[in-house]
C-alpha positions in Angstrom: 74.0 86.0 85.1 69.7 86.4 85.9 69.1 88.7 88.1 65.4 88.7 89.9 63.6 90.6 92.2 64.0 89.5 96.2 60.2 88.0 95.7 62.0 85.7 93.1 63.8 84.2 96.2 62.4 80.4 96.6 63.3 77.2 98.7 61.7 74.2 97.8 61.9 71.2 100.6 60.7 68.5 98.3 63.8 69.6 96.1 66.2 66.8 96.4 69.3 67.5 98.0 72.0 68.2 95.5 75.8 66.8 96.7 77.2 69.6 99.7 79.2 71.2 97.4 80.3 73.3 100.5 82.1 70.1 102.0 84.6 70.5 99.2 85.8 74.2 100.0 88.4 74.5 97.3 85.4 73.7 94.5 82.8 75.8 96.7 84.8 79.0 97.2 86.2 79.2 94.0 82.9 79.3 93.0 81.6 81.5 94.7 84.6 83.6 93.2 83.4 82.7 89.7 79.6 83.5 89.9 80.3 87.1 91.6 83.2 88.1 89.5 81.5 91.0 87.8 80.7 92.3 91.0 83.5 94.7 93.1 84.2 93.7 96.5 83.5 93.9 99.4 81.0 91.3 98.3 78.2 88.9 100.4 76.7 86.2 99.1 74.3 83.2 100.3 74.4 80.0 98.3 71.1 78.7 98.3 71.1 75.1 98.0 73.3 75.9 101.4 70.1 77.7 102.8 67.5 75.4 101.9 70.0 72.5 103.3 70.1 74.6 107.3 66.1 75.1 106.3 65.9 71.6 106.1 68.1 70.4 109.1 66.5 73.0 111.4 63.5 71.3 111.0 64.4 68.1 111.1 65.8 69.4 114.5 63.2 70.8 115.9 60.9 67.2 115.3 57.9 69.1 114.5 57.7 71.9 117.0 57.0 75.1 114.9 60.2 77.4 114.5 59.9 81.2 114.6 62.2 82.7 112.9 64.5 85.2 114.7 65.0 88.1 112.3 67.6 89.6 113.7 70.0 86.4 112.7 69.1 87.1 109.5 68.3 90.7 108.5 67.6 90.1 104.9 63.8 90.2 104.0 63.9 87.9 101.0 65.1 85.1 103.3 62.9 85.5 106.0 60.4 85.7 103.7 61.1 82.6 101.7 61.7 80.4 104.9 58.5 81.7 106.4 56.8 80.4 103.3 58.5 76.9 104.2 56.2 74.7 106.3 57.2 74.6 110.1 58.1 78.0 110.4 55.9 80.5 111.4 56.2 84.3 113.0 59.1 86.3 113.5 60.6 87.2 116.6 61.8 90.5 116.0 64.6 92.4 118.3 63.0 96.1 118.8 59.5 97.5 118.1 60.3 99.9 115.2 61.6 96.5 113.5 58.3 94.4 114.2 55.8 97.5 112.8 57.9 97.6 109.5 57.6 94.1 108.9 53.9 93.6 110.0 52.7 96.7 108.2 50.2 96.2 105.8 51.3 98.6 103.1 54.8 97.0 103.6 55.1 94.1 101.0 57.4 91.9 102.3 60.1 92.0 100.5 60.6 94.0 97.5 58.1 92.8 94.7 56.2 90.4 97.4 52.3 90.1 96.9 52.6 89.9 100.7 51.1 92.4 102.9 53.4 92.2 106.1 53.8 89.4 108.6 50.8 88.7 111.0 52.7 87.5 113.8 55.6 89.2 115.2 57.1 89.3 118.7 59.6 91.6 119.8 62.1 89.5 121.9 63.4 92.1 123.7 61.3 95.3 126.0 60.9 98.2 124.5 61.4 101.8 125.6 60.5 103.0 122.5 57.4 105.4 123.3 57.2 106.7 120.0 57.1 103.0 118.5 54.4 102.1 121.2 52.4 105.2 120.5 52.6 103.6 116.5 51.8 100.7 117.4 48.5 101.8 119.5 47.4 103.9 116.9 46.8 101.2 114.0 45.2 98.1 114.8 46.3 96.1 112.4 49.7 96.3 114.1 48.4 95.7 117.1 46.6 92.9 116.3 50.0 91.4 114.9 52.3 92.5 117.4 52.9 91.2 121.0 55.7 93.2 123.1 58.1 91.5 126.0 57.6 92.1 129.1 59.3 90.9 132.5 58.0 93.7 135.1 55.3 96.2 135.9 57.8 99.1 135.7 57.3 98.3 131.3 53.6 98.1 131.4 53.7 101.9 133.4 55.9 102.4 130.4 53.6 101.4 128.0 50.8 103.4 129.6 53.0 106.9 129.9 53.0 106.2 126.0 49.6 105.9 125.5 46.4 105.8 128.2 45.0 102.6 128.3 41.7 104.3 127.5 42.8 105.5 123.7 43.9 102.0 122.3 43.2 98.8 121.7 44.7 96.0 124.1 48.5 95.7 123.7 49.8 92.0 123.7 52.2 91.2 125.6 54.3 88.4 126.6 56.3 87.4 129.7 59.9 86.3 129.5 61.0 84.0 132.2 65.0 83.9 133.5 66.7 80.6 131.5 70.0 80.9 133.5 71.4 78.2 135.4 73.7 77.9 138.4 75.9 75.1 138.3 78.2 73.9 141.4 81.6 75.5 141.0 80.8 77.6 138.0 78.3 79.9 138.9 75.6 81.4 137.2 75.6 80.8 133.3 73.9 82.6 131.1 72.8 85.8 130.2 71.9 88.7 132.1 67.6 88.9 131.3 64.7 88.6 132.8 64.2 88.9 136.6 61.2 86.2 136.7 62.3 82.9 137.3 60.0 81.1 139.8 56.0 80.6 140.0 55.4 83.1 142.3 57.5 85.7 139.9 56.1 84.7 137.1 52.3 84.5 138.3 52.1 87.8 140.2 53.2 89.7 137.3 50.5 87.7 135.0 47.9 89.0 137.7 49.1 92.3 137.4 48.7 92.3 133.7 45.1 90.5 133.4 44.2 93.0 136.3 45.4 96.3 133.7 43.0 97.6 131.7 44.7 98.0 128.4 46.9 94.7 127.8 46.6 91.2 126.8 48.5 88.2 128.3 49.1 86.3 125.3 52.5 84.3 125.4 55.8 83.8 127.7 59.2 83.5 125.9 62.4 81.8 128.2 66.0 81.8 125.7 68.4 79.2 126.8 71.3 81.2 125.9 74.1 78.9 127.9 72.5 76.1 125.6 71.8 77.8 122.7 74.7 80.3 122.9 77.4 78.0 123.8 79.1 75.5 121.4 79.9 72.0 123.3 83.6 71.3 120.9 85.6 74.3 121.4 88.7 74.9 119.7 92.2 75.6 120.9 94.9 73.1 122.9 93.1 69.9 122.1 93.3 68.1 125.3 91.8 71.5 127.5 89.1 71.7 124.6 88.5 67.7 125.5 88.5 68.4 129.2 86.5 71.6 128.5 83.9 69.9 126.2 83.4 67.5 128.9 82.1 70.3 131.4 80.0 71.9 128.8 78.3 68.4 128.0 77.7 68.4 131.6 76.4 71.9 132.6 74.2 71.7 129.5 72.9 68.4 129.9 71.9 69.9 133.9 70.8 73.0 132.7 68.2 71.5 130.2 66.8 69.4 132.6 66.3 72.3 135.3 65.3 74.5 132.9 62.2 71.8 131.9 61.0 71.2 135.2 61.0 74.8 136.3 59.6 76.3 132.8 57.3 73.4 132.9 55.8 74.7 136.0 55.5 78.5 135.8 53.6 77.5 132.7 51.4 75.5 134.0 50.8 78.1 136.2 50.2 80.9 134.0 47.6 78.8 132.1 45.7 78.7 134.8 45.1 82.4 134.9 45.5 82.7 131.2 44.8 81.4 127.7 48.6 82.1 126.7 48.5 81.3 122.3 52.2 80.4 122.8 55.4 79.5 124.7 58.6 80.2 122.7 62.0 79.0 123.9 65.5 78.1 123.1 67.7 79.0 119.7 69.7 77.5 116.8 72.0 75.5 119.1 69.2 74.2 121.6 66.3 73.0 119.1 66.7 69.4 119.9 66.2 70.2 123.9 64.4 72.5 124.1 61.5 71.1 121.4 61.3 68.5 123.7 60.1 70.1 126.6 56.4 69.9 126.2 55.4 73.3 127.8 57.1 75.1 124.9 54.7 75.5 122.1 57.7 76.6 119.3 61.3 77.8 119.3 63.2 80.7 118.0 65.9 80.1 115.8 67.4 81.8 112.4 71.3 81.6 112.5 71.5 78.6 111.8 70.3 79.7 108.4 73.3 81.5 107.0 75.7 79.5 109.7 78.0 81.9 111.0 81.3 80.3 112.3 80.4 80.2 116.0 78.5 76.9 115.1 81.8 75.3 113.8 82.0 74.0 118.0 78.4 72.3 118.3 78.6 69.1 118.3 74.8 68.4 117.6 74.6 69.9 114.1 77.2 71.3 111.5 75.3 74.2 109.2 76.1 74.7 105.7 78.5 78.1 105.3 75.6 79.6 103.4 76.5 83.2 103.9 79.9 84.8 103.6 81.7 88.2 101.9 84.9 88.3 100.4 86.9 91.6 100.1 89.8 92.4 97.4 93.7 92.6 97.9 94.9 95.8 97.2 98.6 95.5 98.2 101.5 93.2 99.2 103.5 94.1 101.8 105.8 91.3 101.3 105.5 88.7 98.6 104.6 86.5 101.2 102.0 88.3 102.3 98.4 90.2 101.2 96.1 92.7 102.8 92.5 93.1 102.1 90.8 96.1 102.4 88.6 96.8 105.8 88.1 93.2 107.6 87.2 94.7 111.1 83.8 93.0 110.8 84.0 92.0 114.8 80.9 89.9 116.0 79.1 90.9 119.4 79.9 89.1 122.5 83.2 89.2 125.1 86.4 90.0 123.2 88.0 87.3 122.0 89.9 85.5 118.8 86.4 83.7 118.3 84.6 87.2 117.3 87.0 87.7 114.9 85.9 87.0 110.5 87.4 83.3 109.7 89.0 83.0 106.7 87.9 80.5 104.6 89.7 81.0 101.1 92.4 80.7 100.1 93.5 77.6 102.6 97.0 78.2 104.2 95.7 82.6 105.3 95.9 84.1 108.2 95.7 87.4 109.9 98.6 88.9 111.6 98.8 88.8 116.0 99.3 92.7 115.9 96.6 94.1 113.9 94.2 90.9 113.3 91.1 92.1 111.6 91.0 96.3 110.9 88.6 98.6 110.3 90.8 100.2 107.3 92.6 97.0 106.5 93.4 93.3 107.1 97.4 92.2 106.7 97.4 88.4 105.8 100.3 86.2 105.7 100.9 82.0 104.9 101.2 79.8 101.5 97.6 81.7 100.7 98.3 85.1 101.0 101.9 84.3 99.0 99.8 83.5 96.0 97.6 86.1 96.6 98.0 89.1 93.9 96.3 92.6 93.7 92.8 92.5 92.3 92.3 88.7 94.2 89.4 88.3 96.3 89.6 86.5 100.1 86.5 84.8 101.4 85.3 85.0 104.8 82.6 83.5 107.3 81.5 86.0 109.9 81.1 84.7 113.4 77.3 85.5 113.6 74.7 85.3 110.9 72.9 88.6 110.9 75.7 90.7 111.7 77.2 90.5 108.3 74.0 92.2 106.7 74.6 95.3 108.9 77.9 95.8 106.6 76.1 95.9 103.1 73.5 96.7 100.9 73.2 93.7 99.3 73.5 89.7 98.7 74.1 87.9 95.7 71.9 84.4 96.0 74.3 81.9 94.3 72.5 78.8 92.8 74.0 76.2 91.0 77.1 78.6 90.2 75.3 81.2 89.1 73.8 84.8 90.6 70.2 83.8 90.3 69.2 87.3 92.2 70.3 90.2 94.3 68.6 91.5 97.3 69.1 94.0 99.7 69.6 93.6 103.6 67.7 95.7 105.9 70.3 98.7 105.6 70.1 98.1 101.5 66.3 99.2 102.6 67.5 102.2 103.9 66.6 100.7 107.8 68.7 100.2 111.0 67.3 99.1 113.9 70.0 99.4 116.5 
């Protein structure tokens, strides 16, 4: 085993595509066992001809519109930093302010052993409340220059000013994030809970109230398409309700985009005409196709589609590569029919359900048990897997997000053809946590 500095970490897109080794999951686990069995458990790994192949079909995706990558999917410098380096992505779309100075610092080198000297172009995707961070931010204008902030009412640019008078900084960017929900006949309003601008008039009062501020910049609007994006089309379960259910999804989805076109389409317009905006971001991994094809967006957000957490096994459009997953040891057997892993609780955001749950991947035949499912302290599995399952063994798992996982370790081993090529560190390896 080599192991490298997280600079070392490379993705080549005129590399040819090797055979999806991940397609065969007996040969790709087992592997993946192999190349990280000097290292104790709990263990994460990405496979990187898995990474570059997402890379690749994200693109391919998005035909041509720029991707940004959102960090928080990903939480692992090395990676960002080597898909950033990948033509058609550009800028990260950070999820709080303290997150977007530390990566577009200048004395912050990317990641460790990077020549870099900090991303120019970061957006925070969410407001911030942060007045310390703003107060940061004002004071160095570098990072001002590099960073834009969200904003959706004048109650965050008073905010902004508490922090820091208007008079003692340079302009703060800022961007305006429009309302992507949708209400559909029967079902309601879909999608999440956001911004409150969602019409013309919204959208281009609060633009006058900004250009009218001393103190800020109107650079950008950002609208996330989250019952697009968020919501896999093939759900699992009783297979004639997930046909039936499918169905409806197509549907509202299909209605949703549309809507969401028009309407965008127009606020933009809009808010050119009162500003020189530099960009319009929208949708996520599981809307690139639609939402690149709305030509008032200027690029779209995506990044977990990179590791390809298990939520994506119920898109239809796409099918990422597993290229992130952890496996932790079996420390006892209950019965010999059964296993348990230590820990397992690694729960995904998002409503409580089965689908938030780690998916076991290796051995075939596992499962956890109805009454205690995945633990905090530890994971009873049962099935032809877990029989054959001894003390010492190691069980894969997918998590349901993508940067979720990184929150539970330090580091990931980057397998490459079957080998631990190098190690790098997460952001809480980096000693960070960002909420």
């Amino acid at each position: 085993m080599t192991e490298s500095t997280p600079a070392a970490l490379r993705l080549d897109l005129d590399q040819p595509e090797g055979p999806a080794l991940w397609r065969d999951d007996q040969r790709y686990w087992r592997g993946m066992t192999a190349a990280t069995a000097d290292r104790e458990p709990p263990v994460a790994v990405i496979g990187l001809e898995a990474l570059l192949h997402n890379a690749r079909s994200m693109l391919e995706r998005a035909g041509g519109t720029p991707i940004r990558v959102a960090s928080k999917s990903i939480r692992v410098r090395a990676v960002q930093d080597a898909v950033l380096a990948l033509p058609g992505y550009a800028g990260i779309l950070a999820y709080t302010l303290p997150e977007a100075l530390w990566l577009a610092a200048e004395e912050n080198g990317g990641s460790a052993g990077s020549a870099g000297s900090g991303v120019e172009d970061v957006v925070v995707g969410y407001p911030t409340a942060d007045r310390t961070a703003i107060r940061a931010l004002a004071a160095d204008e570098t990072l001002a220059r590099r960073v834009t902030l969200m904003v959706d009412s004048v109650e965050h640019l008073d905010l902004i000013d508490s922090a820091v008078a208007p008079t003692a900084r340079p302009p703060v960017r800022v961007a305006i994030e429009l309302d992507s929900s949708f209400t559909a006949p029967g079902l309601g309003r879909l999608g999440v809970w956001r911004s409150p601008i969602a019409t013309v008039e919204q959208a281009t009062a609060l633009a006058r109230v900004i250009l009218a501020r001393p103190g800020f910049a109107l650079v950008g609007m950002m609208a996330y398409e989250s019952q697009i994006a968020g919501v896999g089309n093939r759900p699992g379960g009783n297979p004639v309700k997930a046909l039936a259910l499918g169905r409806v999804i197509d549907w509202m989805q299909s209605q949703s985009a549309g809507e969401l076109a028009e309407r965008r389409g127009a606020v933009v317009r809009a808010v050119r005409e009162l500003a020189d905006l530099e960009f319009v971001n929208g949708g996520g991994t599981g809307s690139l196709e639609s939402t690149s094809a709305d030509r008032s967006v200027t690029e779209v957000a995506a990044g977990s589609g990179l590791f390809g957490g298990h939520l994506f096994d119920t898109y239809s459009r796409f099918t990422p590569a597993p290229a992130a997953a952890f496996a932790l040891p079996v420390v006892r057997k209950p019965r010999p029919d059964m296993a348990t892993v230590l820990g397992g609780g690694w729960v995904a955001s998002g409503p409580p359900a089965p689908d938030r749950l780690p998916r076991i991947v290796w051995p075939r035949g596992t499962r956890m048990q109805a009454r205690e499912m995945a633990g905090e302290v530890q994971t009873p599995l049962s099935g032809r897997g877990a029989a054959a399952l001894r003390v010492g063994d190691r069980v894969w798992f997918r998590h349901t997000k993508s940067g979720e996982l990184a929150e539970h370790v330090d580091e990931f081993c980057v397998v490459e053809d079957g080998e631990v090529t190098a190690v790098v560190p997460s952001y809480r390896g980096e000693g960070k946590a960002f909420l």
